[in-house]
N, C-alpha and C positions, 0 to 999 in steps of 0.2 A: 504494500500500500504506500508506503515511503517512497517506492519509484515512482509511481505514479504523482502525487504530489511532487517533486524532483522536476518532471517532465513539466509540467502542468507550471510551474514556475520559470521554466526554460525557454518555453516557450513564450509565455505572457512577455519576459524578458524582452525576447528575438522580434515580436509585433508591437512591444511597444517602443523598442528602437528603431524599427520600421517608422512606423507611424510617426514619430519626433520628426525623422528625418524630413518627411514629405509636409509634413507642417511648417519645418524649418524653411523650406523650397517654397512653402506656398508667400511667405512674408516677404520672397525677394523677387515675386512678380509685379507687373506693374496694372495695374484695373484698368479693366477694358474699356475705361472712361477718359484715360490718357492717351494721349498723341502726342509727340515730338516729331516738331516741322525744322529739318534740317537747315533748311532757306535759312529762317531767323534764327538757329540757335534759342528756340522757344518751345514750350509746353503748352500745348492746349486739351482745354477740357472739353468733352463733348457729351454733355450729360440729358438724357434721353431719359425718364423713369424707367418706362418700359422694358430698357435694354441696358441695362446698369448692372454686371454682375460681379459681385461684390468678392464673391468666393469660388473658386475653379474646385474640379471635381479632386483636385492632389491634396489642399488641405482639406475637403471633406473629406476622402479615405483617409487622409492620416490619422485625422480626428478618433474618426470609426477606429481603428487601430489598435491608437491610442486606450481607446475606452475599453476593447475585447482584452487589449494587454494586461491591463491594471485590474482586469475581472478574474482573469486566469490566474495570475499573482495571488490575488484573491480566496479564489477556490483550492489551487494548490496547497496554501497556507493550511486552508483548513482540513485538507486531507492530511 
């Protein structure tokens, strides 16, 4: 039963280093609301409601991950 918790710990580990990572990645994209105009040496915003996303699907699975990792850890523990 101690293997088992072992794994189960190991694992949560390996997805929640996962997960960190692609969250880390999602913080050094830029929103799809940003432009850079070459020309000027300028930023513009091009903000739209409708089409404003906020969050790419990297740091939502990392999030996810994240949160399966910290579960596993979790249950490991208590095996």
């Amino acid at each position: 039963m101690a293997a088992v918790g072992q794994t189960l710990r190991l694992l949560g580990s390996a997805l929640g280093a996962v997960g960190g990572l692609l969250v880390f990645v999602e913080f050094f994209q830029t929103p799809s609301y940003i432009g850079y105009n070459r020309d000027y040496d300028d930023y513009e915003l091009d903000m739209a409601p409708q089409e404003v996303q906020e969050h790419s699907w990297i740091g939502r699975t990392g999030g996810l991950l994240l949160g399966v990792g910290f579960a596993l850890l979790f249950v490991g523990t208590l095996v």
